[in-house]
Phi, psi and omega in degrees: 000143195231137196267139140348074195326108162177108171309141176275357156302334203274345163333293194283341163308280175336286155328293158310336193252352180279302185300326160291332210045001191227218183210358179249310189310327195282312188320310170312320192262349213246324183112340169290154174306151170318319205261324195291314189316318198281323186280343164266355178265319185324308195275000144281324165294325192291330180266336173271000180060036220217141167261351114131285153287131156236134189309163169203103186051232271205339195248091180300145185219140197274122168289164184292003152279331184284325170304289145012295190269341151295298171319335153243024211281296213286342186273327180288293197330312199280338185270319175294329187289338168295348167275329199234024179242332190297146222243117153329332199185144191232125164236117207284004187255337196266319178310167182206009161316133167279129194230153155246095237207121193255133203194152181294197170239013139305308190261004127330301155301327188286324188219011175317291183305329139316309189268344161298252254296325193281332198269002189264341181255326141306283177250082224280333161239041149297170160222148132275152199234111145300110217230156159301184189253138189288142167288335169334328194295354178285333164283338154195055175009313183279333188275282202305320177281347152265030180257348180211167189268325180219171198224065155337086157190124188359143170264145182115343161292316217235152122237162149100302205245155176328135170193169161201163204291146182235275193258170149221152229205154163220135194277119188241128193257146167225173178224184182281187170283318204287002177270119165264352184278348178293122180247114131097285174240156177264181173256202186279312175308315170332309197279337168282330176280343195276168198237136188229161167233138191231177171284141169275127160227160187285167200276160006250049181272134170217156174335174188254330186273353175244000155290306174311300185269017150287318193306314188317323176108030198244113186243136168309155143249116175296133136265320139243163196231128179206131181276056176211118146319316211261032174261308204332284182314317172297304196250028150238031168278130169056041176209178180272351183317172174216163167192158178232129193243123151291144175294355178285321201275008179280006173279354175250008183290327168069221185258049165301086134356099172239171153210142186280170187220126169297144183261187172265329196245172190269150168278157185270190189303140176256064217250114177318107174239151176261140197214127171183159232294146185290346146329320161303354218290273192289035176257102174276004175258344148312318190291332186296317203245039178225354173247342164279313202295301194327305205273340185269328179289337188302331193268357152298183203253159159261102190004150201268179191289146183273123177223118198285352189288152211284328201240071149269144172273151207313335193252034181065017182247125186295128155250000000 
């Protein structure tokens, strides 16, 4: 395959001048002079066959090859530059990279803290930035992960991009202690009749666990909605509510009273993954910080025995 004749400096021009409208503001953001700026636009023009820009009164506006050429611009510019930046080798003692990993705040709780403490000590002047996870991502995955280096979050939302398995986690149903109408385990009607409080996600995205129990036929009635996991289990104190909790985060509940509730169907697997954008590939300091989350999750305690009898309580102790 034979590339286009066109210096790749004149791209990041190009990217400044879609983006700016103006040759002195792009010239400014690229680092160049005015008449070099006007003169890489020139040679631009002469190669798309295009004026790209045309003045309109007091302003220049991108003609439709250039709106064209915008639309995909801003996304190639970030990736040749993660290709041409990229290093034979990465060193975490030395490094001073920022890293970015978008994650629920279940799995915040669960390995936040762990992964600060493995990543301050391999690499004491790296950093990380925890960002919630974008609902963009139901609509175009790849523009979200290429905005960050890795992507927490349960399987069954995501395919298609890279990933592999970190933790595994279980969907656990609980009341408060003090609900005596609940009773012990539930039947299938139970689960239509119960008031739940559940996670919000947008539409038409729904939990991996009530995507499980629809196929079943089993649909919740929401009564509250909170865009928090490790909130869930906490607002169903002093009320007849149910939530289904991952069990990790009920280690965060304090002193928050629970008792488990049994289901009529078994739940599938709750299993955590990391996901990111396929560019990330040829990085070795992604890889590096997809073998630290991995070596940081090995190091969680491992969920107690799944003990299906009705009447355990959310810290495991027979009532």
């Amino acid at each position: 395959m034979e590339l286009p004749a066109l210096d790749l400096n004149l791209v990041v021009v190009l990217h400044a001048l879609l983006e700016e409208r103006n040759v002195t503001r792009a010239g400014e953001q690229v680092g160049l002079s005015q008449p070099a700026t006007s003169a890489a636009l020139a040679r631009l023009r002469r190669h798309f066959d295009d004026p790209l820009l045309e003045r309109v009164g007091s302003h220049y506006e991108l003609t439709p090859v250039a709106q064209a050429l915008r639309a995909e611009l801003g996304d190639t510019v970030q990736r040749l530059s993660r290709l041409l930046a990229a290093q034979p080798r990465f060193d975490p003692a030395s490094s001073t990279r920022r890293f970015t990993v978008q994650c629920s705040d279940s799995v915040l709780g669960a390995l936040g803290a762990r992964l600060v403490a493995a990543l301050h000590t391999a690499a004491p002047g790296a950093g990380v930035d925890f960002r919630p996870v974008d609902p963009a991502l139901l609509h175009d995955p790849l523009a979200v992960l290429a905005d960050i280096d890795v992507l927490i979050m349960v399987r069954g939302l995501l395919s298609e991009v890279p990933n592999r398995d970190v933790y595994t986690d279980r969907w656990v149903c609980v009341a408060c202690a003090d609900n005596k109408v609940t009773p012990d385990v539930l039947t299938e009607d139970d689960v239509r009749a119960a008031r739940w409080v559940v996670p919000h996600t947008p539409s038409p995205m729904s939990s991996p666990a009530d995507a499980h129990l629809a196929v079943l036929g089993l649909q919740r009635t929401s009564t509250v909605t909170v865009q928090s996991f490790t909130a869930l289990s906490r607002l169903v104190s002093g009320t007849d509510l149910l939530t289904l909790a991952h069990e990790r985060t009920l280690e965060e509940t304090g002193a928050v009273p629970l008792r488990r509730i049994g289901l009529p169907v078994p739940m599938p697997p709750l299993i955590q993954a990391a996901w990111w954008h396929p560019s990330r590939q040829l990085d070795p300091g992604h890889r590096w910080l997809l073998d630290l989350i991995a070596d940081t999750a090995a190091t969680l305690p491992a969920l107690p025995e799944d003990d299906a009898a009705p009447n355990a309580s959310a810290d495991g102790e027979a009532r």
